[in-house]
Each structure stands twice: as structure tokens, then as C-alpha cells.
C-alpha positions as CSV (number, residue, x, y, z in Angstrom):
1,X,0.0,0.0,0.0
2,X,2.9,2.3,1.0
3,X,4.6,2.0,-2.7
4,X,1.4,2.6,-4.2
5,X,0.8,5.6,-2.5
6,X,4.0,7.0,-3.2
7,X,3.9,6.3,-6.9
8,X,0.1,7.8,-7.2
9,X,1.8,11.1,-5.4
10,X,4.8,11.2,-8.0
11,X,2.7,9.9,-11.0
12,X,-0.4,13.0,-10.1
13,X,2.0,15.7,-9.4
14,X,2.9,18.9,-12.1
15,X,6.2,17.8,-12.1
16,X,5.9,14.4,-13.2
17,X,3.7,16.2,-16.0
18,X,6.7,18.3,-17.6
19,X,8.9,15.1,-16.9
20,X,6.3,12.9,-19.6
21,X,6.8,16.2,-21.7
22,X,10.2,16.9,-21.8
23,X,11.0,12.8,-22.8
24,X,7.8,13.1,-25.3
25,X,9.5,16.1,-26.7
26,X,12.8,14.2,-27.0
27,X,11.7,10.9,-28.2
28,X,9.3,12.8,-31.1
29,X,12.0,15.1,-32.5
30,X,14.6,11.7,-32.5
31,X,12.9,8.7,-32.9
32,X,9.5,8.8,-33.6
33,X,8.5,7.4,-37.2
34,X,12.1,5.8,-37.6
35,X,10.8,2.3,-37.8
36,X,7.6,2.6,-39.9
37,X,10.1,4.6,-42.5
38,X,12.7,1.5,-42.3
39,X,9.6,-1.2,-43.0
40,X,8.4,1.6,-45.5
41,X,11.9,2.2,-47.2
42,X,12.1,-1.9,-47.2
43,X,9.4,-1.9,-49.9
44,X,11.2,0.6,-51.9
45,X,9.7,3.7,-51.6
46,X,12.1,5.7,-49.5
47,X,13.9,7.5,-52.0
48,X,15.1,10.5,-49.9
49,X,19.0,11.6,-49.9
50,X,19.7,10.4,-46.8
51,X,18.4,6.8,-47.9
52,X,20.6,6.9,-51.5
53,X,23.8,7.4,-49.6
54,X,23.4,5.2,-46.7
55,X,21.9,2.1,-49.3
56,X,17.9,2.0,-48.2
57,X,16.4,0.7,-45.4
58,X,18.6,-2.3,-43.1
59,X,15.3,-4.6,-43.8
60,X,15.5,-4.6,-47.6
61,X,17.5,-7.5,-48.9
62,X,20.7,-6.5,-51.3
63,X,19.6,-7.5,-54.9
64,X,22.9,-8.5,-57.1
65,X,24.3,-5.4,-60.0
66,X,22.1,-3.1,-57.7
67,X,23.2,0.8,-58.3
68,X,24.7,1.2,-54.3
69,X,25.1,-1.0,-51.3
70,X,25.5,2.0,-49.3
71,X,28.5,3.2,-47.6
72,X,31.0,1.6,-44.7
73,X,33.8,3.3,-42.6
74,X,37.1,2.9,-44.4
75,X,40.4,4.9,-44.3
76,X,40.7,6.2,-48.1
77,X,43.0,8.7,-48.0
78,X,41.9,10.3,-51.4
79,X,38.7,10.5,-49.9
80,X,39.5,11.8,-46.7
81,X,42.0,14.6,-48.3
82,X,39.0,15.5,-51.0
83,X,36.1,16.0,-48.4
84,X,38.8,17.6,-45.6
85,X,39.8,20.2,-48.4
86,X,36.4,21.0,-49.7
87,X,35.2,21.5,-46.2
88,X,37.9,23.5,-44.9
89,X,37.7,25.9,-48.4
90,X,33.5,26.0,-47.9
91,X,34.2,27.8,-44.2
92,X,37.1,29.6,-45.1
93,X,35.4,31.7,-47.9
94,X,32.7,32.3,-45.5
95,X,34.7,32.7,-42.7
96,X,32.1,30.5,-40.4
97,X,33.7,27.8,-39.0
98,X,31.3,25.3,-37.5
99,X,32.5,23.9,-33.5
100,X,31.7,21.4,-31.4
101,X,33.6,22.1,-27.9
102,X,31.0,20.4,-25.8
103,X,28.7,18.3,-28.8
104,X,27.0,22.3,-29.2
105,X,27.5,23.6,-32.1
106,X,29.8,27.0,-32.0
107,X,30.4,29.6,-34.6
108,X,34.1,30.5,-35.0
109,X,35.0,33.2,-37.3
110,X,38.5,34.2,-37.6
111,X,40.3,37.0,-37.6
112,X,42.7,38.5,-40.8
113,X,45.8,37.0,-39.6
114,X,44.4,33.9,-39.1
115,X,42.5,33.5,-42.3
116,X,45.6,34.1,-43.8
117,X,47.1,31.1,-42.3
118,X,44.2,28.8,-43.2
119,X,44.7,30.2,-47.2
120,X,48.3,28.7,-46.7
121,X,47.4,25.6,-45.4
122,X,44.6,25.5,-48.8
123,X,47.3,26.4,-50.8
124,X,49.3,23.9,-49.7
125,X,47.2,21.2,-50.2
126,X,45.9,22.3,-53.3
127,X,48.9,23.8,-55.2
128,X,46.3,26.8,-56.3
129,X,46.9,30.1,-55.5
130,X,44.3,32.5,-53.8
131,X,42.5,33.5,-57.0
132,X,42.1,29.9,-58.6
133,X,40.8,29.1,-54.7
134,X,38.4,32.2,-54.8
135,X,37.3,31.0,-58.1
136,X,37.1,27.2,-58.4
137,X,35.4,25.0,-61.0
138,X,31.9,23.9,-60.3
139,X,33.0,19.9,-60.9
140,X,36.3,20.6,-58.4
141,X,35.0,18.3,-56.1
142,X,32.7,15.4,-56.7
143,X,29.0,16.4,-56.2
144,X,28.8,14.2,-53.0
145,X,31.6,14.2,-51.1
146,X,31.4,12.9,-47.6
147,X,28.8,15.1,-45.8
148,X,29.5,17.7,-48.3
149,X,26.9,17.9,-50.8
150,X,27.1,20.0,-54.2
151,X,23.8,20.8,-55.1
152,X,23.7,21.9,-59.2
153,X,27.0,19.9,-59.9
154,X,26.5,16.7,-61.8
155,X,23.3,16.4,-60.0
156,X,19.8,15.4,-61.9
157,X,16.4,16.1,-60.4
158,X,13.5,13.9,-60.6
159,X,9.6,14.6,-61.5
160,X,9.6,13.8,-57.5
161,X,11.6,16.4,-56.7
162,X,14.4,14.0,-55.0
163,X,17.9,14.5,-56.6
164,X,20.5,12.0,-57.6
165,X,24.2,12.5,-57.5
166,X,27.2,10.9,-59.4
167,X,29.3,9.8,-56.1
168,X,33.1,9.9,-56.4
169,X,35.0,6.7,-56.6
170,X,37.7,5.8,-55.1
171,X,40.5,5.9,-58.3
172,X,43.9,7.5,-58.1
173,X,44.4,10.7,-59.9
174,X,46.5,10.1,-62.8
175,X,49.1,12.2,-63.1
176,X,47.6,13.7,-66.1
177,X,45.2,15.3,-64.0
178,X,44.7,18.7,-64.6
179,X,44.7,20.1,-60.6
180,X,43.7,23.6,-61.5
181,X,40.5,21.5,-62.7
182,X,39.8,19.0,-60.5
183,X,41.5,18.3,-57.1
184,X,44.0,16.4,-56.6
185,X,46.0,16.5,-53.2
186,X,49.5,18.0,-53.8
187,X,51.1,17.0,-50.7
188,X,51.4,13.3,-49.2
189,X,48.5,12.2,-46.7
190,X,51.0,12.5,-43.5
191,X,51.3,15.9,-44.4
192,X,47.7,16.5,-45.4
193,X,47.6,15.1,-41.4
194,X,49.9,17.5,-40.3
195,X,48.3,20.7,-41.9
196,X,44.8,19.4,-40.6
197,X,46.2,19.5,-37.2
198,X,47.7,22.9,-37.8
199,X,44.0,24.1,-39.2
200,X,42.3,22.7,-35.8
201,X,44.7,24.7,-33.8
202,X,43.8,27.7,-35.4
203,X,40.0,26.9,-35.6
204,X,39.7,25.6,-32.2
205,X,38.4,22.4,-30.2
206,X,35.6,20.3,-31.9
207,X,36.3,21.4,-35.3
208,X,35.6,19.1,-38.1
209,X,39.3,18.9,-39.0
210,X,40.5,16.1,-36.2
211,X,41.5,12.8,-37.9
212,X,38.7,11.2,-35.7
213,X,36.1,13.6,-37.8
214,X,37.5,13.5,-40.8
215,X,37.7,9.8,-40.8
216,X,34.1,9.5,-39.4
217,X,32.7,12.3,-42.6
218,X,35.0,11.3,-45.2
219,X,36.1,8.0,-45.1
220,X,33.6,5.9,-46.2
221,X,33.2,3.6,-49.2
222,X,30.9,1.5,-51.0
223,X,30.4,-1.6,-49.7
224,X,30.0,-4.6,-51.9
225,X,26.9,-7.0,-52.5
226,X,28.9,-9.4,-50.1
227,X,29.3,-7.0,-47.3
228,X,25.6,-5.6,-48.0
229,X,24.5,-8.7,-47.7
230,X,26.3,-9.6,-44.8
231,X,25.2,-6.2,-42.9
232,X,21.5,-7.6,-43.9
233,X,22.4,-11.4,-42.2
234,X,23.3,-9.6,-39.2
235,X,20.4,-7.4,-38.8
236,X,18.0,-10.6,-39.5
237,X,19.4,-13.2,-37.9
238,X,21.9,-11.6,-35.2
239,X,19.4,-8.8,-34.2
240,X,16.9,-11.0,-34.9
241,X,15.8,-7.0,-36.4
242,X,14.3,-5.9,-33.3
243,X,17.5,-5.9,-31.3
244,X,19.2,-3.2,-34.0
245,X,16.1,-0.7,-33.7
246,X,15.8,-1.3,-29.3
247,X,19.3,0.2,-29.8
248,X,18.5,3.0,-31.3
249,X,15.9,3.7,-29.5
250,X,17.8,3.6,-25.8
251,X,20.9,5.9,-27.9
252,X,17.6,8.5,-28.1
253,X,16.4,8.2,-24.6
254,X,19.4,7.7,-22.5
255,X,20.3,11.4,-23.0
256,X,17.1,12.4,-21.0
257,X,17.5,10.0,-18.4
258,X,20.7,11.0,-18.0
259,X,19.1,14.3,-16.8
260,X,15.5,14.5,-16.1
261,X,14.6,12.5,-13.1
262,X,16.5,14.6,-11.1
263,X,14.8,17.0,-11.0
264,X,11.5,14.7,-10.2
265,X,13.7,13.4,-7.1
266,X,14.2,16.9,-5.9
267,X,11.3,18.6,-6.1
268,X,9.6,16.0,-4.8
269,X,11.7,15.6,-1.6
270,X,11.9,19.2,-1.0
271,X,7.7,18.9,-1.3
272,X,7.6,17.2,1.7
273,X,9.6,20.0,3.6
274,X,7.9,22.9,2.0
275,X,4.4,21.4,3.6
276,X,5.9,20.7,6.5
277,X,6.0,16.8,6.1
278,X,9.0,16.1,8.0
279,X,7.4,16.0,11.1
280,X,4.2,14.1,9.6
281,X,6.7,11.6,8.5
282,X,9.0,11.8,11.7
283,X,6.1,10.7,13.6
284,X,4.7,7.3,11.7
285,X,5.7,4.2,12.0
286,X,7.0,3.4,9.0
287,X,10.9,2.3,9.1
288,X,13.2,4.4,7.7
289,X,14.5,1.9,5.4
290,X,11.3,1.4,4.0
291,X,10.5,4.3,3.5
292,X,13.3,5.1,1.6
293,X,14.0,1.9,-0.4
294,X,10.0,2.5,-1.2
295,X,10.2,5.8,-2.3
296,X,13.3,5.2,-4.3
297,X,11.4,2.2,-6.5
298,X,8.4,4.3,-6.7
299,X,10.5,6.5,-8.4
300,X,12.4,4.6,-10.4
301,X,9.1,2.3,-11.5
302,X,7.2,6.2,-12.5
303,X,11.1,6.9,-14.8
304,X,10.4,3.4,-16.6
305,X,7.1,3.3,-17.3
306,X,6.8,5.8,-19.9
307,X,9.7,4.5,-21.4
308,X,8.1,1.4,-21.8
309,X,5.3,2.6,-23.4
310,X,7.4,4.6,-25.8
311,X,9.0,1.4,-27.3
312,X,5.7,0.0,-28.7
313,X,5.8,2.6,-31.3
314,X,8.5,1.1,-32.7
315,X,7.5,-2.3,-31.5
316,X,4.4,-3.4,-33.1
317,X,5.0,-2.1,-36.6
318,X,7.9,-4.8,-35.9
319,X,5.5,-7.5,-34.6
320,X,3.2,-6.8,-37.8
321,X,6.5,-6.8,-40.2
322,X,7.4,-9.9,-38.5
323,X,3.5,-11.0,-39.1
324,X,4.0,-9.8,-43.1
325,X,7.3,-11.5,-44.0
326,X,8.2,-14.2,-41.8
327,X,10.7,-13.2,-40.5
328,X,11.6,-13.9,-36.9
329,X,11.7,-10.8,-34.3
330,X,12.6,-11.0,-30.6
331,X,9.4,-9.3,-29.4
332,X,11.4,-9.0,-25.9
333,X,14.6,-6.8,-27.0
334,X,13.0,-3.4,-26.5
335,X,12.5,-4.5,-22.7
336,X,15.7,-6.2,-22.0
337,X,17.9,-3.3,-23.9
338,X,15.8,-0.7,-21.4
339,X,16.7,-2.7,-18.2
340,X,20.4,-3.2,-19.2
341,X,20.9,0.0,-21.0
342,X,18.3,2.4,-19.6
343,X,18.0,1.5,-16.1
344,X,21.3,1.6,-14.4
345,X,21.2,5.4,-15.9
346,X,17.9,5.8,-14.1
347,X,18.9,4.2,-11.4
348,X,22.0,6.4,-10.0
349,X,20.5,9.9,-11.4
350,X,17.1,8.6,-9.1
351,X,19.5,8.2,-6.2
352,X,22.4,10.4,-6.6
353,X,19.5,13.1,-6.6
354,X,18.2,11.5,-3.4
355,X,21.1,11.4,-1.4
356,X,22.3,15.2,-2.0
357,X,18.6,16.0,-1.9
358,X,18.2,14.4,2.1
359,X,22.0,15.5,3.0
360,X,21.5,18.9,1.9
361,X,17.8,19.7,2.1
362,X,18.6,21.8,-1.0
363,X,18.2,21.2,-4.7
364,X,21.9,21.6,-4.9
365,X,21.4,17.7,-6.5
366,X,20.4,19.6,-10.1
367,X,23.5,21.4,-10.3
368,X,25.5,18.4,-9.7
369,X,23.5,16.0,-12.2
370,X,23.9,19.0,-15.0
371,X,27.5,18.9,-14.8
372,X,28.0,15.3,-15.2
373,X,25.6,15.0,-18.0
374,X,26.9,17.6,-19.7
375,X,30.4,16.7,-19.4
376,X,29.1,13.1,-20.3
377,X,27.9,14.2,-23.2
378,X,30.8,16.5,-24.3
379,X,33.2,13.6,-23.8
380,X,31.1,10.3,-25.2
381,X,31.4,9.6,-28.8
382,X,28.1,8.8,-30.6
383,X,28.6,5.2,-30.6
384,X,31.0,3.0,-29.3
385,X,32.5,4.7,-27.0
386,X,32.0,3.2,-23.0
387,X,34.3,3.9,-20.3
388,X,33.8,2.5,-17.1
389,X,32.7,5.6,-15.5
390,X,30.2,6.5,-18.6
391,X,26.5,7.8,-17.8
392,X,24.7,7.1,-21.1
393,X,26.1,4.6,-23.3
394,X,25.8,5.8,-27.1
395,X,25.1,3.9,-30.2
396,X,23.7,6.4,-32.6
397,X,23.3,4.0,-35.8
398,X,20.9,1.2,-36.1
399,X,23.9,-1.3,-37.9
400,X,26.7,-1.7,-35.9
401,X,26.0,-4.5,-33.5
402,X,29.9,-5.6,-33.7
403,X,30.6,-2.1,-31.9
404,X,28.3,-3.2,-28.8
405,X,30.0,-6.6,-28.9
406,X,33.6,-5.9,-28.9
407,X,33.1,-3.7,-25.6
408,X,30.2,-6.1,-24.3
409,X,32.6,-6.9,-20.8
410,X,33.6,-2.8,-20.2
411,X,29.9,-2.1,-20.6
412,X,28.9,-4.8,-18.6
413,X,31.2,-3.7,-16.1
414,X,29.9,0.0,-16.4
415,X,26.6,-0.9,-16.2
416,X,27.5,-2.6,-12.5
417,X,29.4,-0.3,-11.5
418,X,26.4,2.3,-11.9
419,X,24.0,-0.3,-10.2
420,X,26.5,-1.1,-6.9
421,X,27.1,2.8,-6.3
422,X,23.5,3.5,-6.7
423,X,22.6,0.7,-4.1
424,X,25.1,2.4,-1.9
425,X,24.1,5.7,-2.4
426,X,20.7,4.5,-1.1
427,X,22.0,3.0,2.0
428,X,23.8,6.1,2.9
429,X,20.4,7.5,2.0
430,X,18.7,5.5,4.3
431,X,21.3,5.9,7.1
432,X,21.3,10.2,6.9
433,X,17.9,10.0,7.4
434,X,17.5,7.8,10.3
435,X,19.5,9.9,12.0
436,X,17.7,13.3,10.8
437,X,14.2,10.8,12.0
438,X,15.6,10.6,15.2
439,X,16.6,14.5,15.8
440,X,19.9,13.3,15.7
441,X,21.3,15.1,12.8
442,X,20.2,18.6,11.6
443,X,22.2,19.3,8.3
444,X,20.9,22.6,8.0
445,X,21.9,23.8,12.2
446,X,24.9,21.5,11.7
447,X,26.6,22.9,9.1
448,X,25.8,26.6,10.3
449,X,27.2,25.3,13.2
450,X,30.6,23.6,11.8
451,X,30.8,26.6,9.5
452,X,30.6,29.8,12.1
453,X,33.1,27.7,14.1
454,X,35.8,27.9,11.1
455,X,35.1,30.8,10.3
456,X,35.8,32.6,13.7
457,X,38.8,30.5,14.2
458,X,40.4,32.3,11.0
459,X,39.2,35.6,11.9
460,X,41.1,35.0,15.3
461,X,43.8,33.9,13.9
462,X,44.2,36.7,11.2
């Protein structure tokens, strides 16, 4: 009866209300409709950019002499030079330089000496000088290159409106090549690496210009019918194709667990002292522990739920594929991902948020949580990318299972980690506020207390 009063209080209260919103918000503008468009784009009707580069949906089977398999990560150095350069010449002719010093983007724009040595660096690389740069072919670079797109240039528009580009290939410039035409790196790719490092200096942190980037934009290739198809394999029979989109789908919603529910736990701790509760609750007879542990799985059952009920979106237009073709789904992934993946996240941001919440009897909790999930998120790599100390794991791809297997142990270990300390963090929980119960400890008189007496032994001794 106790837990089912607690949860009715969290689940009726305003604040749970924006906490619905603010993951609705999230999950609408990131994952909603991903699924249906993959089951869609399966039957071939997804013809949008996005699905020509990246080879259609992952549930339609590769057909042999097909036009493109899509694209796979692979160090090309051609490509990586050609997409670096026509990047770096894009923002230096505008002088906007796009940032990412904590995953936000950032305008940089430069100032005269400094453009100056970013025209060096082009020059280097290309072998033009500033008026060929100023003034460069419209076929210089290929019309996709990377994520640089060249609308008008050896582009041809549909009746649908939909455009499709001639993609570069990955063949050596002869050295015919004309390079005022068409470009063709005039320096050696360790020294391409060396100038991008110099550019980044210039630019700043989270430019675009970091191997790890320009690998990442520019160094993919097209992937054979035999890799296509054994990307497809993978999502059928290893995913069993629920698996790959239960992924995706905890990449979107880790971010706001990694945040939210703190500020559920607060406010609704510091309720109870604003109504003058304390005392109510000082008086029961209900044991501390219980209370607590009560309170805490209240909590963490009211973070969950909607969750949950999130996943069916994605779910039964899988069940009903599943239904269509025959092909086997494991109707359980989106669950198991969100206790594995999902919980341990809620789990220490539920009782981190506790613990400051009763020690302090401010909402000082907030602050705390804020900084670790932004720094989380400045520091973690879209996908693969788990240290043992990571909030939210990131996968941000639905292909890629190998990426979640090779660090399978560190994220297991993570996710324990996460689960032990919050367990912990509840006990201490449970252990501040028997004593606060039983007028033993008054946080509030005791650090006034603790503090005046410092602070009058240094004005004595000064």
C-alpha cells in the first residue's frame, strides 16, 4: 500500500507532468516514425538523400548489380584529403567555422591573420593560388563528397523532386590530372595530417578537422553486394531486427534520463519540507528503510514506465513486419535493452538526486547532475564509445552490432558499476535519514554550526 501511494503522489504531481513532456519532446523530435520509415523504405519507396547514400532501409535485402550497397567506414585517403579540403575551403570563404567544444554547435569566425594562415594551409594542399581558390570550377570536387553535398554539380532532379548524385569513386588521380580543374592533393597524406592539425589549432576544439572527424565524414566507401548482404544477415538473424532498432531507441532516450529524473527526485523531496511533512513523516511508523527503499522504487518504477510505453511505437509495426514476411523478431529486445541500458542510468541519477537532496535539504542535486551529464555528453562519442565511469552509453546507428559486442565486458562492467554505487548511495540514504528521523542530525543547524566555528577561528587567527 505504501509503494502505491508514493507512486500515485509522483505519478499525479505537475512535475511528473513536464517530466512525460520533456522525454515526449525528445523521443518525437529523434525517434518517432524511424521504424515505420525502415519497414516503409524496405518496400522501396524511401527515395530521400539520406536513404541513396546510406543504401535503403537495413530490412531490404541486397539485390545483385544493384546501383549502391551504401556506404561503410574505411580509411581512403583520397577521400579523406577530398572531403577535408572541400570542407575547410567551404568555411574559409565564409569565414564560419562550425565547433563542437561540448557536442553544441559554436560559430568561430577568424580574424585576418588567421584566415591568412588557413589560405596557406589550402594552398598547400591544393597547389592553387588564392585566386584559382576564390574562383574554383563547379566539378572541383565530386557532387557528394562525404557530408559535403554539391547541389547543381553533376546532380539530376527527378519529377519527384528528389535528386541523384554521381558519387566519387575511389581511383587514383592520374598524373595527367589537370589540378587547377579537378582536385588532386599536392602533398602526401601524413602531411595532409599535419596541416589538418595545424587548421584545428587555429580553428579551435571540436572542429571538423580532427582525424577522428575527418575519418568519421570522409572516409567511407561502398560496400559490396557481399558486405551488403552480410550487414542484412546480421540485422535478420543476429538482431533478430528488433535488437538493431531497441538500440537506437535507448541511444535517443538515454540522453534524457541521463538528466531528467533529477529533478522529479528533488522537487519532490523538497515537497515534503515545504508542507511541512518532515514532522508528519517523523512521527509514523514506518521504518526508515522502507520508506526510503519505497520511495526510491516508486521513483524509479514512475522513470520506466513511460519508457516502456514509448517502445511500442516502434515495436508493433515490428510484430506486424514480423506478421508480413516471416521473419523472426525477438518481441522482448526493446525491454531487456531498457533494463540493461536504460535503467542503471535511471537508477544512480534517481538516487544520486536522493542522497544530496536528504543530506542537503537543497536542490543543490540539479546542479550536480547537470554537470555530469553535460560533461558526459561532451566527452562520449556517438557510438562506441563506454568507459567505465560512462552515464549514457551511445550507439547512434541502427547497424553496428559488432561495436556493442567488442566492448560487451567494459559495458557490462559499467553498467555494474552504476547499479552497486547506486545501491550504496541509497544505504547512505537511508542511514542520513534515520539519524535526521531521530533528531539526531540537523544538516541545516549542523553545518551553520561547523561553518561559524571555522570561520571565527580564521578571523582570530588573522
Amino acid at each position: 500500500m505504501l509503494f502505491i501511494r508514493e507512486l500515485k503522489k509522483i505519478c499525479f504531481s505537475f512535475v511528473y507532468v513536464l517530466f512525460i513532456g520533456l522525454l515526449l519532446f525528445s523521443w518525437h523530435e529523434n525517434f518517432y516514425g524511424v521504424t515505420t520509415k525502415e519497414i516503409t523504405g524496405s518496400q522501396g519507396n524511401d527515395v530521400s538523400i539520406s536513404s541513396q547514400l546510406t543504401g535503403g532501409s537495413i530490412l531490404e535485402k541486397p539485390e545483385k548489380d544493384k546501383e549502391s550497397y551504401g556506404m561503410k567506414n574505411k580509411e581512403v585517403p583520397d577521400k579523406i584529403m577530398c572531403g577535408g579540403t572541400d570542407k575547410l575551403i567551404m568555411e574559409y570563404l565564409a569565414n564560419s567555422y562550425a565547433t563542437y567544444p561540448f557536442s553544441y554547435y559554436k560559430e568561430v569566425v577568424l580574424n585576418e591573420n588567421e584566415q591568412k594562415e588557413i589560405l596557406n594551409i589550402i594552398k598547400e594542399i591544393t597547389g592553387l593560388n588564392e585566386q584559382q581558390i576564390n574562383n574554383l570550377p563547379d566539378d572541383y570536387f565530386p557532387a557528394v563528397n562525404g557530408n559535403v553535398i554539391h547541389f547543381g554539380s553533376n546532380g539530376t532532379q527527378s519529377e519527384n523532386g528528389t535528386f541523384t548524385f554521381e558519387m566519387g569513386n575511389e581511383e587514383q588521380p592520374t598524373e595527367n590530372t589537370d589540378y587547377t580543374k579537378q582536385f588532386v592533393a599536392q602533398v602526401s597524406y601524413e602531411e595532409f595530417q599535419e596541416l589538418m592539425k595545424k587548421a584545428e589549432s587555429i580553428i579551435g576544439k571540436g572542429s571538423g578537422y580532427s582525424m577522428e572527424n575527418l575519418l568519421q565524414y570522409y572516409g567511407l566507401s561502398e560496400m559490396t553486394y557481399e558486405e551488403a548482404t552480410n550487414e542484412y544477415e546480421k540485422t535478420i538473424y543476429d538482431d533478430k531486427v528488433s535488437t538493431a532498432f531497441a538500440r537506437l531507441f535507448c541511444d535517443y532516450m538515454t540522453r534524457g534520463l541521463g538528466l531528467y529524473p533529477v529533478f522529479l527526485v528533488v522537487i519532490f523531496w523538497l515537497k515534503d519540507r515545504r508542507n511541512r511533512m518532515n514532522e508528519l513523516i517523523d512521527c509514523k511508523q514506518v521504518g526508515t528503510a522502507k520508506l526510503i527503499t519505497v520511495r526510491y522504487l516508486a521513483m524509479l518504477v514512475a522513470v520506466i514506465i513511460p519508457i516502456v510505453v514509448l517502445s511500442f511505437e516502434s515495436l508493433i509495426p515490428l510484430i506486424e513486419f514480423s506478421a508480413d514476411t516471416g521473419i523472426v523478431i525477438d518481441v522482448f529486445a526493446f525491454m531487456k535493452y531498457i533494463v540493461w541500458w536504460l535503467l542503471p542510468t535511471a537508477m544512480i541519477v534517481t538516487s544520486l538526486g536522493m542522497f544530496l537532496t536528504i543530506l542537503t535539504s537543497t536542490p543543490i542535486a540539479i546542479l550536480i547532475q547537470f554537470a555530469w551529464w553535460f560533461i558526459d555528453t561532451s566527452m562520449t562519442a556517438l557510438s562506441g564509445d563506454t568507459k567505465v565511469f560512462t552515464l549514457m552509453i551511445r550507439h547512434n546507428l541502427l547497424r553496428g552490432s559488432e561495436l556493442i559486442n567488442q566492448d560487451f565486458i567494459l559495458i557490462c562492467l559499467n553498467r555494474g558499476l552504476l547499479v552497486i554505487l547506486s545501491l550504496i548511495l541509497v544505504g547512505v540514504s537511508v542511514a542520513i535519514y534515520n539519524k535526521k528521523r531521530g533528531g539526531k542530525l540537523n544538516y541545516d543547524f549542523y553545518l551553520q554550526k561547523h561553518f561559524g566555528f571555522f570561520k571565527n577561528r580564521f578571523t582570530t587567527h588573522v
